[in-house]
C-alpha positions in Angstrom: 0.0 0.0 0.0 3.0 2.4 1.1 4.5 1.7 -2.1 1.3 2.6 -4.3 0.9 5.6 -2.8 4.2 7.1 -3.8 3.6 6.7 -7.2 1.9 9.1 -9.3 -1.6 8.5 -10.4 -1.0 6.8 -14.0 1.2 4.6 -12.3 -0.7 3.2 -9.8 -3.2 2.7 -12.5 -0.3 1.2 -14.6 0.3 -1.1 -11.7 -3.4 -2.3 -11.4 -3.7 -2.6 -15.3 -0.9 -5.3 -15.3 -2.0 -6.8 -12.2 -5.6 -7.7 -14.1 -3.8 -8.7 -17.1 -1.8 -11.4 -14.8 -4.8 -12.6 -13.5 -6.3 -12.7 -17.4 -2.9 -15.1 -18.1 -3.7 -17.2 -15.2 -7.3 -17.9 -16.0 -5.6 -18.5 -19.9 -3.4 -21.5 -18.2 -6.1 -23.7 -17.2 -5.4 -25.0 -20.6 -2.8 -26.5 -19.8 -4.4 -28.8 -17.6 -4.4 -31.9 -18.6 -8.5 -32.4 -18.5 -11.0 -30.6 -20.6 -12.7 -28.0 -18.3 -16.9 -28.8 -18.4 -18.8 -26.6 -20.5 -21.1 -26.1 -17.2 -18.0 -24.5 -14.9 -17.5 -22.4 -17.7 -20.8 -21.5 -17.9 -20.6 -20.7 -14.0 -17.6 -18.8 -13.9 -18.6 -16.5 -16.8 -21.8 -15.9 -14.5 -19.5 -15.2 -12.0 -17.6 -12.3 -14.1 -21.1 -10.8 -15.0 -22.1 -10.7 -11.6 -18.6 -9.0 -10.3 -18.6 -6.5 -13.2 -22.0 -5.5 -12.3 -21.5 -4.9 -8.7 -18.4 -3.0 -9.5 -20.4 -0.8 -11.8 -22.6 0.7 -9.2 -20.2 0.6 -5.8 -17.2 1.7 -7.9 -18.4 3.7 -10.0 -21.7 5.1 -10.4 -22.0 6.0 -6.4 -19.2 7.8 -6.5 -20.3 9.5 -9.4 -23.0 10.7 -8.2 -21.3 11.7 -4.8 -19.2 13.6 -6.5 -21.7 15.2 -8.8 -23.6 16.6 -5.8 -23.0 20.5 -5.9 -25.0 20.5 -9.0 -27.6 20.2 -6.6 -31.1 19.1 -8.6 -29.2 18.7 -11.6 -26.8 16.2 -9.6 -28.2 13.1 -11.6 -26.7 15.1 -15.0 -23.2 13.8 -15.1 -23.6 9.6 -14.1 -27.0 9.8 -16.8 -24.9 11.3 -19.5 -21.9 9.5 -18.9 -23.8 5.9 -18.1 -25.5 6.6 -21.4 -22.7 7.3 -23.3 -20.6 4.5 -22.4 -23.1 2.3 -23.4 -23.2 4.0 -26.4 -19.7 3.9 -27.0 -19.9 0.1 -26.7 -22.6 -0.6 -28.8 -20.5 1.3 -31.9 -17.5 -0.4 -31.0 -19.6 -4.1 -30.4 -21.1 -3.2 -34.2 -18.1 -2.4 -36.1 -15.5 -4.6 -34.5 -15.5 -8.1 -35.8 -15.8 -10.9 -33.3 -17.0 -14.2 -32.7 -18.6 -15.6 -29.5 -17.4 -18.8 -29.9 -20.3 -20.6 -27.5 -22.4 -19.8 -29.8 -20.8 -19.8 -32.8 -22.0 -16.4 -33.7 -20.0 -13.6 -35.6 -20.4 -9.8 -35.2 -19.7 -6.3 -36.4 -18.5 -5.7 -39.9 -17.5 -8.2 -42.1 -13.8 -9.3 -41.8 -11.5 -11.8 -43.4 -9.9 -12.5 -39.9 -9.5 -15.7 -38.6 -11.5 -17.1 -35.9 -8.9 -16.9 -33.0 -8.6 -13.5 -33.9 -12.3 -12.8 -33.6 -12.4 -14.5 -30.0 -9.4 -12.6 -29.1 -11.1 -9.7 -30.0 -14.2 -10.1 -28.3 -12.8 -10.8 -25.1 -10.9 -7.6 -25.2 -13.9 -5.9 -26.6 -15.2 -6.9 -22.7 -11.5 -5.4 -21.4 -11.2 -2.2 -22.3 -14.1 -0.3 -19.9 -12.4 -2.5 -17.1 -9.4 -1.4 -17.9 -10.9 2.5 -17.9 -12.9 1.7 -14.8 -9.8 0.9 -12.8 -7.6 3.7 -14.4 -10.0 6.5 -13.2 -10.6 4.7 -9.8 -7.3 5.8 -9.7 -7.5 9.2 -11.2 -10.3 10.0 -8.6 -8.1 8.7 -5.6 -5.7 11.1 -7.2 -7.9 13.7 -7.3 -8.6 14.3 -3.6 -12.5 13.7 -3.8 -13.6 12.3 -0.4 -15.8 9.5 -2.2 -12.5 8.3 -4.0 -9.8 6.4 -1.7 -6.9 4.0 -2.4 -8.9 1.5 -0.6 -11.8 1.6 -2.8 -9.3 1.7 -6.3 -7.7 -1.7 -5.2 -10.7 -3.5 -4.3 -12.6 -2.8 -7.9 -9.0 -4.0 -9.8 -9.1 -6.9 -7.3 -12.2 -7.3 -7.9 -12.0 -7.1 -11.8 -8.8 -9.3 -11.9 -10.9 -12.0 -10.3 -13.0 -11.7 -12.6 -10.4 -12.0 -15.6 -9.7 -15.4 -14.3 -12.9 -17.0 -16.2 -12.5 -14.7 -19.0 -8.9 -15.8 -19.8 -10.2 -19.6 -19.4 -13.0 -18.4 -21.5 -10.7 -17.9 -24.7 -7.8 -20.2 -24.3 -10.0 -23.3 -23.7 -12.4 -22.6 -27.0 -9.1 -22.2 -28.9 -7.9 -25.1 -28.1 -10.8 -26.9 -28.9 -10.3 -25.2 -32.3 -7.0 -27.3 -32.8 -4.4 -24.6 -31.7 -1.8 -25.9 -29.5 -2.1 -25.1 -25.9 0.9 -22.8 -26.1 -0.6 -20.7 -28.4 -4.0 -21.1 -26.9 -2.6 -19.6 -24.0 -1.1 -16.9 -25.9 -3.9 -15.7 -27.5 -5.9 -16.0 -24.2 -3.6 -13.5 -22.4 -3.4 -11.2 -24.9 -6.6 -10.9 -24.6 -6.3 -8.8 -21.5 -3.4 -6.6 -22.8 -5.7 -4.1 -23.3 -6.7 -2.9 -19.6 -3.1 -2.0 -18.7 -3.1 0.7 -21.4 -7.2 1.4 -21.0 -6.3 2.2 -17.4 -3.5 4.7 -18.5 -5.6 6.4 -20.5 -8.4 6.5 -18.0 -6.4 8.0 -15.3 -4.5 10.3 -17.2 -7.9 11.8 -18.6 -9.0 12.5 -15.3 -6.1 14.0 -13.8 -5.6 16.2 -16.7 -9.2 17.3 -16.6 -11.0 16.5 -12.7 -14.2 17.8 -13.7 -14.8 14.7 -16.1 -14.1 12.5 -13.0 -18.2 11.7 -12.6 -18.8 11.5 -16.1 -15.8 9.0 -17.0 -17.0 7.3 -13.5 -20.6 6.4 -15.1 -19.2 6.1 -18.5 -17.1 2.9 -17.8 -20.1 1.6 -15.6 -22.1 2.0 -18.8 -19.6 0.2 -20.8 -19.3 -2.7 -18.0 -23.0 -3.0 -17.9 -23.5 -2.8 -22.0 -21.2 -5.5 -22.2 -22.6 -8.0 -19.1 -25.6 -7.8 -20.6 -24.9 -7.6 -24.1 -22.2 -10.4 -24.1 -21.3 -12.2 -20.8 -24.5 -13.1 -19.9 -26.0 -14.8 -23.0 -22.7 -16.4 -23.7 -23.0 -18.1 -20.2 -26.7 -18.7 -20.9 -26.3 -20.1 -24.3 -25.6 -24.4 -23.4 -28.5 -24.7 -21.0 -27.1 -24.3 -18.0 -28.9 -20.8 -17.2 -29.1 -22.4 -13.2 -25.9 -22.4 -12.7 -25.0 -19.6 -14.6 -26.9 -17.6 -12.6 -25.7 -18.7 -9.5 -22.4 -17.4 -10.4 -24.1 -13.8 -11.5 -24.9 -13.8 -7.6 -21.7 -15.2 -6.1 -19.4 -13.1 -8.1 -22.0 -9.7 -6.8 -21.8 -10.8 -3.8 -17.4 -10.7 -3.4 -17.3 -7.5 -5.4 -19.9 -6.1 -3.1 -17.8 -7.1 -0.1 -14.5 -6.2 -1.7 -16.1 -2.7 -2.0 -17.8 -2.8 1.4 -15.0 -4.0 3.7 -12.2 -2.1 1.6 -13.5 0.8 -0.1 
């Protein structure tokens, strides 16, 4: 903790960045076990991801938002609407442009592309990366900022929080690659490279934020809206897709549950 908070802002969000992309590597490993992971933990551990990021939306981000926003008085709702709106907004241009596959169920999106499937996965899992990757960055930018809703506490429980959540994602692109026929070297490759992305997301987030503080509630809601556009446009129906919508669901509420008490008991 000492050491984080000599740092300056961007690299304390650099620090968080590449701690969540660790975590993305170590989910990728698992397929390097020598058994083939059940589609049904899968299924629950994407659940679990949906259910931290959505959690993490609101105690993270959007409360603080709107904390922050308060000396507008009436008019206080302004900045976590507009920016909640907008991120979703963002990630609905980005989900309809960017070619991807979700490889549960088989399914290929955004403009047509000559890519090959790995590369589709790869890019839809870090289509789900980059608002974490903002998120934590201005977490850190608020911390930065001085605000009394932001404190280190509270920056370090959302990137634990959302490199928990990595774990399953990284699984969730180096096992379907593998099923594909790449080797589990390159499997694993491609499934950590996946989260590459949130290290420089959350330099750019916190830099944003520290260069211009009265953006803080608005980037705050606008990487809640881009966490919440893409649980519910992408991590959910993947993990509902193979019948196992029980169990799926059961992780939604395990993984809200530790991101509300990461939040809670640290923030």
């Amino acid at each position: 903790m000492s050491f984080l908070l000599s740092l300056p802002p961007v690299a304390q969000a650099l620090c968080a960045g590449l701690f969540t992309w660790a975590m993305t590597a170590l989910g990728a490993a698992f397929v390097f076990t020598a058994r083939e992971i059940p589609r049904r933990v899968l299924d629950f551990m994407l659940g679990f991801a949906a259910g931290v990021m959505l959690a993490a939306s609101y105690w993270s981000l959007l409360a603080p938002a709107l904390e922050m926003s308060e000396y507008m008085g009436t008019w206080s709702f302004v900045p976590a609407v507009t920016g909640f709106l907008l991120g979703g907004v963002f990630l609905r241009l980005v989900d309809r442009f960017l070619p991807h596959l979700h490889v549960m169920q088989n399914q290929k999106e955004g403009m047509s592309s000559s890519w090959r499937r790995s590369t589709l996965l790869v890019a839809a899992i870090t289509l789900h990366n980059i608002p974490e990757g903002l998120a934590v960055g201005v977490a850190f930018g608020a911390v930065a900022a001085g605000l009394p809703s932001a404190d280190l506490a509270g920056a370090l429980a959302l990137a634990m929080g959302i490199g928990i959540q990595n774990l399953p994602e990284g699984t969730a692109v180096s096992v379907p690659l593998r099923r594909e026929g790449l080797s589990r070297t390159k499997a694993f490759m491609y499934g950590q490279f996946s989260g590459m992305v949130e290290p420089v997301a959350a330099v750019i987030g916190a830099a944003a934020v520290t260069v211009a503080q009265p953006l803080l509630p608005y980037a705050l809601a606008f990487a809640a809206g881009a966490m919440v556009f893409v649980v519910v446009e992408e991590v959910v129906p993947e993990s509902q897709a193979s019948g196992h919508g029980d169990l799926a669901t059961a992780g939604v509420m395990l993984g809200f549950a530790v991101m509300m008490t990461l939040d809670v008991a640290l923030g």
